[in-house]
C-alpha positions in Angstrom: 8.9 56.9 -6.3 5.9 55.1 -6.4 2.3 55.3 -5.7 2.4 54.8 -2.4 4.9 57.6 -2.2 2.0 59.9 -4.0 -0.7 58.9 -1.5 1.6 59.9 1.4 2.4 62.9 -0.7 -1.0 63.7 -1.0 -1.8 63.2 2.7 0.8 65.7 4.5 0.0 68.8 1.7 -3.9 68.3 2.8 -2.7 68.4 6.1 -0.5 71.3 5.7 -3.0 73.4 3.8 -6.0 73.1 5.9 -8.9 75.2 6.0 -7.2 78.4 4.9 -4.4 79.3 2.6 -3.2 83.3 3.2 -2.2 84.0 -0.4 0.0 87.2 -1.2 -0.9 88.6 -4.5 1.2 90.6 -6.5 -0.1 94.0 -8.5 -1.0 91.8 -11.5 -3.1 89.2 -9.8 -4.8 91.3 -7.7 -5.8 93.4 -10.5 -7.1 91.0 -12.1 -8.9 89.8 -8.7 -10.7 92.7 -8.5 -12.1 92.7 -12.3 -13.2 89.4 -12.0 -14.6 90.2 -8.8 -16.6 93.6 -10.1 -17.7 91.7 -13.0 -18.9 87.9 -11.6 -20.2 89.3 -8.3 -19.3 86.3 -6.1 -20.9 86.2 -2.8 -17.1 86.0 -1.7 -13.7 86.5 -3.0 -13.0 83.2 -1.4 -15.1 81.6 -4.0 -13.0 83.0 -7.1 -9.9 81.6 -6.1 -11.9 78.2 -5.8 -13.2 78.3 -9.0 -9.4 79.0 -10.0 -8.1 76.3 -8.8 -10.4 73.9 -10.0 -10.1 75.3 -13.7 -6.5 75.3 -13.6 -6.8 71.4 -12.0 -9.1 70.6 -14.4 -6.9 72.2 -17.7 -3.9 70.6 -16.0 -5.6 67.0 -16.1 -7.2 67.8 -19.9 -3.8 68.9 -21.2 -2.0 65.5 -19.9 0.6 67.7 -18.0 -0.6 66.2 -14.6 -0.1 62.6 -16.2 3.3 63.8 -17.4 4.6 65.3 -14.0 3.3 62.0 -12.0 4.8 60.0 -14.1 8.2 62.0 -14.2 7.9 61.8 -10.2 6.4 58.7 -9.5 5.7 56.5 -12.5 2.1 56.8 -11.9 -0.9 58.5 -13.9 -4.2 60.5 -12.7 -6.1 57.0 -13.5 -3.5 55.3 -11.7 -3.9 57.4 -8.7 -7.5 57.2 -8.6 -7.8 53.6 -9.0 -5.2 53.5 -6.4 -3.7 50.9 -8.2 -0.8 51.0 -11.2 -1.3 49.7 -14.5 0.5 46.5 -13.9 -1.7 45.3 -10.8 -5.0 46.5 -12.5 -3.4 43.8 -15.6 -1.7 41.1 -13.4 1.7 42.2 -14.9 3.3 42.0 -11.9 2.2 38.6 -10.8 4.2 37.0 -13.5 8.1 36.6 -12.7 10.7 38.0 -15.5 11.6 36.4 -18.3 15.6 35.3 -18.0 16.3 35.8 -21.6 19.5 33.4 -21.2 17.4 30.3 -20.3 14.2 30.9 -21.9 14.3 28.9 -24.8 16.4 25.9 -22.8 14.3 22.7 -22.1 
C-alpha cells in the first residue's frame, strides 16, 4: 500500500462517519461516562467523547504507534502523510535509477 492508498483511505472513513457516530457503550464505559460527566460538567456529553478522541489521537501519535501501524500498512509515517509526500520524494531518492550491482564498477 502506499500513500496514495492512505489518502483514499482516509477519504471514504470521513465520508462514512459523517456528522454523527451512534456509539453503544457497554456497562464499563458508560460508567465511566457518567463520572466524567458529573465531575467536568461539559455543556454536552457530545463534547467528552471529543475530547477522547483527540487525547487518545494525540497519545497514539506521541507513543509512535500511529507511525508503526502506517508504516506496517502502507509504508508511510504521520509526517509523511501530512507532507503528503514520502520520505524519498521530500529527498529526491526516487529520482535516481538503481544501482545494478553487476555492472557498477564496469567502464
Amino acid at each position: 500500500m502506499s500513500l496514495d492508498d492512505l489518502n483514499a483511505e482516509m477519504e471514504e472513513s470521513y465520508a462514512e462517519i459523517g456528522d454523527e457516530l451512534a456509539v453503544a457503550l457497554d456497562r464499563e464505559t458508560r460508567n465511566e461516562l457518567a463520572l466524567l460527566e458529573t465531575a467536568l460538567e461539559p455543556e454536552e456529553t457530545d463534547e467528552l467523547v471529543r475530547r477522547a478522541v483527540h487525547m487518545l489521537f494525540q497519545t497514539t501519535v506521541d507513543s509512535g504507534k500511529l507511525d508503526f501501524q502506517l508504516r506496517s500498512g502502507y509504508d508511510v509515517t504521520y509526517d509523511e502523510y501530512l507532507s503528503g509526500m514520502t520520505f524519498d520524494e521530500m529527498t529526491g531518492a526516487d529520482q535516481y535509477p538503481s544501482m545494478d550491482d553487476e555492472r557498477r564498477y564496469q567502464f
